[in-house]
FIKOL-890196 format. One record per residue (C-alpha): residue number from 1; residue in one letter; x, y, z. Coordinates in steps of 0.1 Angstrom, whole numbers. Layout:
BEGIN
+-----+--------+-------+-------+-------+
! num ! residu !     X !     Y !     Z !
+-----+--------+-------+-------+-------+
! NUM !      A !     X !     Y !     Z !
...
+-----+--------+-------+-------+-------+
END
This chain:
BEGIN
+-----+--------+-------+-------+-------+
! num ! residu !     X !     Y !     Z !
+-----+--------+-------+-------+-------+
!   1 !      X !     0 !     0 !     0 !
!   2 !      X !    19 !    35 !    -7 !
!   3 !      X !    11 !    65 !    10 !
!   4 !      X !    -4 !    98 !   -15 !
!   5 !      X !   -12 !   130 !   -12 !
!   6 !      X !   -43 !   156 !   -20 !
!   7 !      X !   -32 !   193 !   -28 !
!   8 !      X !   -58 !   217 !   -37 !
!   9 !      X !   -65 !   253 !   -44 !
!  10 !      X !  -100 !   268 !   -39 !
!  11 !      X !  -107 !   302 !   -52 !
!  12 !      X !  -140 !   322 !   -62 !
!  13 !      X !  -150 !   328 !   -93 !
!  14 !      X !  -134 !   359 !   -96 !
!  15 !      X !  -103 !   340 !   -90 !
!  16 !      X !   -95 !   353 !   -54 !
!  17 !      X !   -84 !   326 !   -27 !
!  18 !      X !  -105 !   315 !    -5 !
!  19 !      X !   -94 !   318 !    30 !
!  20 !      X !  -103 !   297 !    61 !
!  21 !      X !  -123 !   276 !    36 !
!  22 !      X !  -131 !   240 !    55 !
!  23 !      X !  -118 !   209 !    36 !
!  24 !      X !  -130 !   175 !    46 !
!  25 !      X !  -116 !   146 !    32 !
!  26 !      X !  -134 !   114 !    24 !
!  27 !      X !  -127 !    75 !    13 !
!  28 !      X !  -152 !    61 !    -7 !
!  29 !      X !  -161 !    25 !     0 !
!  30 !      X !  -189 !    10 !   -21 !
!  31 !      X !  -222 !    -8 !    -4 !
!  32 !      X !  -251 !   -24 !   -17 !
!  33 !      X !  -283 !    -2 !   -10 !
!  34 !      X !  -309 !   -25 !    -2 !
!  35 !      X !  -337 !    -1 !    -7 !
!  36 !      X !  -323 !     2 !   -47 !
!  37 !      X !  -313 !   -37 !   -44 !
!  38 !      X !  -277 !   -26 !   -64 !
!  39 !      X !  -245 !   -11 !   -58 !
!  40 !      X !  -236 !    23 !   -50 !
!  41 !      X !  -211 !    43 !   -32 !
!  42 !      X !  -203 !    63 !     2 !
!  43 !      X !  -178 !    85 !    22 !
!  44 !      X !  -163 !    77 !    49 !
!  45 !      X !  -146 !   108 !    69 !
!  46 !      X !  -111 !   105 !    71 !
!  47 !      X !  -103 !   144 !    86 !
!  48 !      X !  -103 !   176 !    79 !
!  49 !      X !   -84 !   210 !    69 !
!  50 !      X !   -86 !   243 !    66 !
!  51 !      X !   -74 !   267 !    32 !
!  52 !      X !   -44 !   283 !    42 !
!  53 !      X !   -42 !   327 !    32 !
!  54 !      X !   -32 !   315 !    -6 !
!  55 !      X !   -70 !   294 !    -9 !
!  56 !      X !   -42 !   259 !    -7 !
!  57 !      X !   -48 !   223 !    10 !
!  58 !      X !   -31 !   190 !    15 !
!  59 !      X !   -40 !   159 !    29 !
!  60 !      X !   -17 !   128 !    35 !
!  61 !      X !   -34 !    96 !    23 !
!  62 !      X !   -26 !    64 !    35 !
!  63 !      X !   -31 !    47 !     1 !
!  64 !      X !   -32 !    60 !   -34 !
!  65 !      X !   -52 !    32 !   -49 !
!  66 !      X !   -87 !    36 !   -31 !
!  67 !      X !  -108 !    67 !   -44 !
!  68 !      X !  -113 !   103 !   -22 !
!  69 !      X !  -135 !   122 !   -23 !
!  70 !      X !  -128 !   161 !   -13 !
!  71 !      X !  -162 !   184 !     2 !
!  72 !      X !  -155 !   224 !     6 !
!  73 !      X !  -174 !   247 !    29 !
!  74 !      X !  -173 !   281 !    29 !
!  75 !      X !  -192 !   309 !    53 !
!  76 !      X !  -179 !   338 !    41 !
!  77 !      X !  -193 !   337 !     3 !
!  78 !      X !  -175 !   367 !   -13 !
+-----+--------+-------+-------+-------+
END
């Protein structure tokens, strides 16, 4: 199993980082829906980050052959 990483940038549409923006970080692990009766997918939380003053995130992952799936929040909506 070798170790990744996740690097990001978030900015607005008018291209300005976005500071203080919360980054959580998610594995996807696929499980039958028995409501559906097939296959489908889900996140499990792994952790969490925040943008640094340049709108930039990393994440070290503990194995680069599963999927990840990466959520942003942002409160301050400039």
């Amino acid at each position: 199993m070798a170790r990744g990483m996740i690097r990001g940038m978030v900015r607005y549409k008018n291209r300005v980082p976005v500071r203080g923006a919360i980054i959580i970080l998610e594995r996807m692990v696929n499980v039958f829906n028995e409501q559906l009766k097939e296959e489908d997918w889900e996140g499990v939380y792994l952790g969490y980050t925040q943008t640094n003053m340049h709108g930039e995130f990393c994440f070290s992952v503990p194995d680069n052959t599963v999927t990840y799936r990466v959520k942003v929040f942002d409160n301050r909506h400039e």
